[in-house]
C-alpha positions as CSV (number, residue, x, y, z in Angstrom):
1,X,93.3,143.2,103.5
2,X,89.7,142.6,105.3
3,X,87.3,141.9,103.0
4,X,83.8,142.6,105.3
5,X,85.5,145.9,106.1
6,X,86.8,147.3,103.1
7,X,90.0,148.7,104.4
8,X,93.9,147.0,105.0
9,X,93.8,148.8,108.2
10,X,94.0,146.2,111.8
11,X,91.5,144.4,113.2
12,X,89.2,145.4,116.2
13,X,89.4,144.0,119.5
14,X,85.9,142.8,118.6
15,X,87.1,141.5,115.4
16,X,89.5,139.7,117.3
17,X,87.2,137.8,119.5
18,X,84.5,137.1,116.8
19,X,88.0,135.5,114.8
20,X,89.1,133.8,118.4
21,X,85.2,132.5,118.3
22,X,85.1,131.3,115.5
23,X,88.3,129.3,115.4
24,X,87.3,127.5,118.8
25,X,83.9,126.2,117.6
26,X,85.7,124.6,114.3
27,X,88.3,122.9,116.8
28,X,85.5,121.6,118.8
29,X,83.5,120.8,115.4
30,X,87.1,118.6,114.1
31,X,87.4,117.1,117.4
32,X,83.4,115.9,117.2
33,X,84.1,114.8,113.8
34,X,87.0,112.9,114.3
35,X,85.7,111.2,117.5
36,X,82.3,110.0,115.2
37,X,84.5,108.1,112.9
38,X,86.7,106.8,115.9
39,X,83.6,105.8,117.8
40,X,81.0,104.7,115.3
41,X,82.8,102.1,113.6
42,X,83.6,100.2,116.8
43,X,79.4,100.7,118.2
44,X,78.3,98.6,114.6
45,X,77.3,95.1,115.1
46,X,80.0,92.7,113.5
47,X,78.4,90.8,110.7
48,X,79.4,87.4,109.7
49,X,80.2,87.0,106.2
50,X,79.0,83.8,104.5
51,X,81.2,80.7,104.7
52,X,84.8,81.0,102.2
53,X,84.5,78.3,100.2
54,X,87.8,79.0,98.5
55,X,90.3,77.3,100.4
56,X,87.6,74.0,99.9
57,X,87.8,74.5,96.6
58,X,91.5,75.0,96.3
59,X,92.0,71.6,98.4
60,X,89.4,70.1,96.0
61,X,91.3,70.4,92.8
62,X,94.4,69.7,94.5
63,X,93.0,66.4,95.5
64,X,91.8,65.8,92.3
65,X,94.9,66.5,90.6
66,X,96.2,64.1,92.9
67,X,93.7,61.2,92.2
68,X,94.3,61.8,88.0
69,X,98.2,61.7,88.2
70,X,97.4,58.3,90.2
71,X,95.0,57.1,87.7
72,X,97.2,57.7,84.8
73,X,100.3,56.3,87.0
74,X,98.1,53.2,87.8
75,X,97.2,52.8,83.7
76,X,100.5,53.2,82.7
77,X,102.1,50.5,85.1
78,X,99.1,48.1,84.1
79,X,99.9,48.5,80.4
80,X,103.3,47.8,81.3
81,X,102.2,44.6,82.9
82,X,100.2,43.8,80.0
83,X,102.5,44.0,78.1
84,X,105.0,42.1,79.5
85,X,102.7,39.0,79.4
């Protein structure tokens, strides 16, 4: 049933074409639309983010792990020394 004329009866040829009119402009509005969010993204500047210091940070307790299982390796095998003397 069409609504704006009130009747289930067909279309006019003018119907038709207002329909056929209609439909085009939306394709051409989607295509404008789609080809913004294509085209925008690549036309912005790229920004540098600030220096990661994670991976410094990860290698920095890593180390230091490493330098207190050596400390407590060295105390140990001085003790031992100790107290074999």
């Amino acid at each position: 049933m069409y609504l704006h004329r009130g009747t289930g009866g067909a279309p006019h040829v003018g119907d038709l074409r207002s329909i056929f009119l209609n439909e085009v402009e939306n394709l051409f509005r989607r295509i404008r639309r789609l080809s913004s969010h294509l085209i925008d993204p690549a036309q912005e500047k790229f920004q540098p983010t600030l220096p990661v210091t994670s991976f410094a940070n990860v290698l920095e307790q890593v180390i230091i792990l490493f330098a207190i299982g050596f400390e407590i390796e060295t105390e140990v095998e001085n003790r031992l020394s100790e107290q074999l003397f």
